[in-house]
C-alpha positions as MATLAB code, in Angstrom:
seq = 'XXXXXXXXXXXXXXXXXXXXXXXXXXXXXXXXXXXXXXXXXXXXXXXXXXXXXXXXXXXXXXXXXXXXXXXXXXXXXXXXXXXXXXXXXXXXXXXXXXXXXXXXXXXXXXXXXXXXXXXXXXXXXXXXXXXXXXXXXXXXXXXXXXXXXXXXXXXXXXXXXXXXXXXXXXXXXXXXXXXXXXXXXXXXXXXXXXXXXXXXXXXXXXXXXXXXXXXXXXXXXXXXXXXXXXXXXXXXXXXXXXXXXXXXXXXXXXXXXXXXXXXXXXXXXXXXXXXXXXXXXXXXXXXXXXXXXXXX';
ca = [
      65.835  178.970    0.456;
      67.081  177.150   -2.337;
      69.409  178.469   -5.021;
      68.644  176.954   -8.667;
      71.767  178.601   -9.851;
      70.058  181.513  -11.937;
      70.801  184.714  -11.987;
      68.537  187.609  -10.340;
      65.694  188.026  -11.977;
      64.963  191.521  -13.986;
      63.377  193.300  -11.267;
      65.251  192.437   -8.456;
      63.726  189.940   -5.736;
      60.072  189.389   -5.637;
      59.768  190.222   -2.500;
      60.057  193.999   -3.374;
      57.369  196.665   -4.241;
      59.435  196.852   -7.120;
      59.479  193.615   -8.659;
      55.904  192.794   -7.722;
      54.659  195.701   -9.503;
      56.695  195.385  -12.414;
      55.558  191.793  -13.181;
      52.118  192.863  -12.289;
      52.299  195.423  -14.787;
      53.865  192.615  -17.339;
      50.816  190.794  -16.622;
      48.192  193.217  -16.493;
      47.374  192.396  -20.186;
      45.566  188.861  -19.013;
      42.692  191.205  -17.508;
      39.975  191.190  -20.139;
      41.684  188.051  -21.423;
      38.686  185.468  -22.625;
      39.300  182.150  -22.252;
      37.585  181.497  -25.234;
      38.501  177.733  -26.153;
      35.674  176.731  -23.583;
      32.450  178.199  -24.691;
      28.666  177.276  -23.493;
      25.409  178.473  -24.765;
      23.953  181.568  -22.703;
      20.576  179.763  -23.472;
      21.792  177.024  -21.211;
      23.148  179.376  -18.761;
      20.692  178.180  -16.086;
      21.593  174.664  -15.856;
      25.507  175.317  -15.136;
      27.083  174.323  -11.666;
      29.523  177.087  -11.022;
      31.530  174.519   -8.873;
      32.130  172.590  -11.786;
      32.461  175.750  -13.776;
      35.124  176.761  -11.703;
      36.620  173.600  -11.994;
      36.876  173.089  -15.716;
      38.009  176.764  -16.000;
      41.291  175.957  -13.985;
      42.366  172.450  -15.360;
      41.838  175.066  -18.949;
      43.696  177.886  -17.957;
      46.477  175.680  -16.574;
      46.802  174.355  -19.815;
      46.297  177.457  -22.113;
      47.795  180.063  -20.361;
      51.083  179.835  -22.642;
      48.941  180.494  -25.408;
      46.818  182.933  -24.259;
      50.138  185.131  -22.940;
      51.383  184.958  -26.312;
      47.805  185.872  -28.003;
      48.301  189.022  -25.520;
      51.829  189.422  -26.253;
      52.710  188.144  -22.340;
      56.326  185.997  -22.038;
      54.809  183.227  -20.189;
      56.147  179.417  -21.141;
      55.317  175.908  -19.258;
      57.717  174.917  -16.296;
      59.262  171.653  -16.427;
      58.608  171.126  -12.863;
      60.192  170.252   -9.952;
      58.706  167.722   -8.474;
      58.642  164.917  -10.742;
      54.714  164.392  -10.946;
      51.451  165.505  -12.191;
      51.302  168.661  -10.705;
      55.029  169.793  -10.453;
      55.684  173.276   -9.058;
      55.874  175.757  -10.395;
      53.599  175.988  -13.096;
      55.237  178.805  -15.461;
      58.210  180.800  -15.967;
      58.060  184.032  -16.767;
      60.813  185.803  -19.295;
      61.987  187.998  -17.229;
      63.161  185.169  -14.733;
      60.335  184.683  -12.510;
      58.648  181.683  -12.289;
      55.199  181.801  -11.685;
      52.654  179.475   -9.459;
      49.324  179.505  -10.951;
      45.647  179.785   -9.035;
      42.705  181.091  -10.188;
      39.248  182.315   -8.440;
      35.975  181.698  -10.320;
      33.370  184.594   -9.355;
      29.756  184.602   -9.888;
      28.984  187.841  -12.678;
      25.713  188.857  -11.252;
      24.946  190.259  -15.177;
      24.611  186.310  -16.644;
      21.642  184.230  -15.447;
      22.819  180.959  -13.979;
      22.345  179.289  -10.993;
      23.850  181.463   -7.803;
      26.074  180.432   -4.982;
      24.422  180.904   -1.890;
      27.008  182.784   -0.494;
      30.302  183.642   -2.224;
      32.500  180.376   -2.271;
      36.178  180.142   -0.358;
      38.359  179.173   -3.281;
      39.264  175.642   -3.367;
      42.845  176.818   -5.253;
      45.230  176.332   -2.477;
      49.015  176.458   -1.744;
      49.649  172.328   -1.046;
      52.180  170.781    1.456;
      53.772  170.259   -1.720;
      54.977  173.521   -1.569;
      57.351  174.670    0.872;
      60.376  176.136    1.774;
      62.526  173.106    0.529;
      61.582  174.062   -3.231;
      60.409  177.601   -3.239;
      62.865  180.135   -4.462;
      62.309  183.064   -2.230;
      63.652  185.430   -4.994;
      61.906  183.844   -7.827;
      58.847  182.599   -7.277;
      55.522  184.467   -7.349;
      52.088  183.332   -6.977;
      49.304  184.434   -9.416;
      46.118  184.532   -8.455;
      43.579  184.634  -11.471;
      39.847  185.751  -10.804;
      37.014  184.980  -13.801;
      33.714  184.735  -14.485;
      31.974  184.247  -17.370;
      30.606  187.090  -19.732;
      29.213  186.902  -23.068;
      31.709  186.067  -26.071;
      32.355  189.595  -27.442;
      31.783  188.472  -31.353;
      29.224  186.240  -30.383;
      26.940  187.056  -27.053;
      24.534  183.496  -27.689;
      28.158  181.972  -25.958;
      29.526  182.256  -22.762;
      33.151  182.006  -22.051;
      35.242  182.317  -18.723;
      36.780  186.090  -19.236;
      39.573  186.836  -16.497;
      38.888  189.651  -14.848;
      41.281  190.442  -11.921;
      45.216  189.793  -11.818;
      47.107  189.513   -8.063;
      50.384  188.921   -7.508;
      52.392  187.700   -4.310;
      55.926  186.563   -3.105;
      55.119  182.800   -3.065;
      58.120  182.718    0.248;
      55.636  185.230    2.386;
      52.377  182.854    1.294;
      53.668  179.883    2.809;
      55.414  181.637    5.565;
      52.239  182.717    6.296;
      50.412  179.741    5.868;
      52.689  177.604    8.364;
      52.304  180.370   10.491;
      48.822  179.963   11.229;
      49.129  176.168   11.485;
      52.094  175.928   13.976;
      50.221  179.521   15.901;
      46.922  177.125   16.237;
      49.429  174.157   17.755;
      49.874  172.025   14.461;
      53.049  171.245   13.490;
      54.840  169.280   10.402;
      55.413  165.171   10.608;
      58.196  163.980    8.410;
      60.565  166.857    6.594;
      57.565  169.121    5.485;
      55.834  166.108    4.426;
      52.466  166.805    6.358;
      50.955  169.686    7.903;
      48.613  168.296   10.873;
      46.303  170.760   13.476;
      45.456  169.928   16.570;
      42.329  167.411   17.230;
      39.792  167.202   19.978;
      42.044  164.670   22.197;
      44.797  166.905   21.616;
      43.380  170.157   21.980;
      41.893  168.520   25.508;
      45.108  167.367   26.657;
      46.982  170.822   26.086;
      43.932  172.214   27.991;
      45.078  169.621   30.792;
      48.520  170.639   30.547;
      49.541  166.940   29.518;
      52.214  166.175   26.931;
      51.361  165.907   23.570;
      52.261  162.661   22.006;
      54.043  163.604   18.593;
      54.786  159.982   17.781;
      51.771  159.977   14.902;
      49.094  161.306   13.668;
      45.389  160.334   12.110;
      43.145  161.373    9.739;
      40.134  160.969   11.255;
      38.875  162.122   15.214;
      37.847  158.462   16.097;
      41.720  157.440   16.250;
      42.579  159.055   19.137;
      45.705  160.972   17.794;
      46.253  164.148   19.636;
      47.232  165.398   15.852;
      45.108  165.442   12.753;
      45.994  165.645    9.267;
      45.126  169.020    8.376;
      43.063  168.576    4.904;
      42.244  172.325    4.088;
      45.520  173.228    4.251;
      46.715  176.233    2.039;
      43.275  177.127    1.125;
      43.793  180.765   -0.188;
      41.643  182.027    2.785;
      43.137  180.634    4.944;
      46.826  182.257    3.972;
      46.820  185.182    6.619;
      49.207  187.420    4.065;
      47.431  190.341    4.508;
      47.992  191.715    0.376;
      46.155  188.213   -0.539;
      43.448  188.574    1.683;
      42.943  192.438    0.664;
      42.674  190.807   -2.969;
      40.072  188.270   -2.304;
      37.756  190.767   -0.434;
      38.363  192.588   -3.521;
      37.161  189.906   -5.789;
      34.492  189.038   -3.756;
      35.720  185.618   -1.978;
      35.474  184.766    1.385;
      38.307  186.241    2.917;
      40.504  186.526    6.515;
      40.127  189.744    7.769;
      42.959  189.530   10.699;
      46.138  187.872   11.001;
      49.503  187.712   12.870;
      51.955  187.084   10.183;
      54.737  188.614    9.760;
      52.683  190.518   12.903;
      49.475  191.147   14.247;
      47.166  193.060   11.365;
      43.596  193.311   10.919;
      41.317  195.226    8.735;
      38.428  197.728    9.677;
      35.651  196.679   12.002;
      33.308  196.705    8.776;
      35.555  194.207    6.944;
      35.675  192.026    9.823;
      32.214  192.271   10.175;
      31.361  191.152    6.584;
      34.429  188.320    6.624;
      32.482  186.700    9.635;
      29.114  187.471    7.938;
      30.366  185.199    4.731;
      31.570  182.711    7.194;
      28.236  182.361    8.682;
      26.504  182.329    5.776;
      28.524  179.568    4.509;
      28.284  177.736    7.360;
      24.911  177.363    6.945;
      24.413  177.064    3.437;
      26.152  173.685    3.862;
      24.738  172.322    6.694;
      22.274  170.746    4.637;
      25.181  168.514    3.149;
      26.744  167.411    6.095;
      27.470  163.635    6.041;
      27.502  163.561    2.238;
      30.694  163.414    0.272;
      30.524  166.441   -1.516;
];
């Protein structure tokens, strides 16, 4: 962990019941929130992509969530960043001395007629390579997780506009604990000083099988260069975080979720929920079958 030289925050670290519930309850008041600086006709409803919905709705939020915390009387301000590029980490700081990494979960709202997912989507928010435990303060920093959808503009129902309805909280420390947890547990491992996260390929997976050395000299991107290690390019997808409190929250708001895990031990959920995680996995499976081959 790294020490930025601040003080504890207000609630102690955010790793407690404590603190996580007393931020939660600081940032409760973004529930109901509309987003209303982005709004489409209902007429048109039909013809929206809720990909790029979703899309549009997070580069927005990133942006206006300052604003709309103050508009709900929420201490919320724009990190400077710490990484010295175009998407530093975190996002916000919070005035009670958190600071806060921002994702956020588009969900269909089966009450507004536009086109359907076939299945519910796995977010495509994720927790980067760019985060890790060389610049996350384990005390400090705190994911939030920001599920929408979009309902009717409460002055004005002809518009729709992205309304958040569901707030989560996490330690960001346990996320990415978690996270390189399940990569190193399914024989990835990091190249460079947490520079990139890589899972085993076929040639690799084969040659563990064999009981052969791996060769850890490199790595590729693609199966047709032989590397026993692949660059792992869904890593940190929310889903695939096996924190148990995050994947309680997506089942919750209706994502694709992980309904098992072994970090920080073995957990799963009930038979049912592991039945319907596997169900959505199946279902997307084969709702995107039809795209293979195309970049997407």
């Amino acid at each position: 962990m790294i020490l930025w030289g601040c003080s504890v925050p207000a609630w102690g670290a955010i790793t407690t019941e404590h603190a996580l519930t007393e931020l939660f309850n600081a940032l409760k008041p973004l529930c109901g929130a509309q987003v209303k600086y982005l709004q489409l006709p209902t007429a048109l409803a039909l013809q929206i992509e809720p990909s790029q919905v979703g899309t549009i709705v997070g580069t927005l939020t990133d942006l206006l969530l300052p604003r709309i915390a103050l508009e709900q009387g929420i201490g919320l301000t724009k990190a400077a960043g710490i990484l010295g590029d175009r998407e530093g980490y975190p996002d916000f700081e919070h005035d009670s001395g958190y600071r806060i990494e921002l994702k956020g979960a588009f969900r269909d709202n089966p009450n507004v007629p536009m086109k359907k997912p076939p299945t519910p989507r796995e977010p495509s928010a994720r927790l980067t390579q760019k985060v890790t435990v060389k610049n996350v303060d384990a005390d400090r920093d705190a994911l939030l997780l920001l599920v929408y959808e979009l309902e009717p503009v409460r002055d004005d129902p002809t518009l729709l506009s992205p309304t958040i309805v569901d707030v989560g909280i996490f330690p960001v420390i346990e996320c990415i604990n978690a996270r390189d947890h399940r990569m190193l547990g399914g024989g990835g491992r990091w190249f460079g000083n947490f520079e990139t996260p890589t899972i085993l390929s076929k040639a690799g997976r084969k040659a563990r099988g064999d009981g052969l050395e791996l060769n850890e000299a490199g790595y590729g991107r693609k199966e047709s260069e032989g590397y026993h290690f692949n660059e792992d390019t869904n890593f940190g997808k929310m889903k695939r975080i096996p924190y148990r409190p995050l994947q309680e929250f997506l089942k919750r708001a209706g994502c694709q979720f992980a309904a098992k895990g072994s970090y920080p031990e073995p957990w799963s959920m009930s038979k049912q929920d592991q039945e319907l995680a596997l169900a959505l996995d199946v279902a997307a499976e084969d709702a995107s079958e039809p795209l293979a081959g195309l970049d997407t």
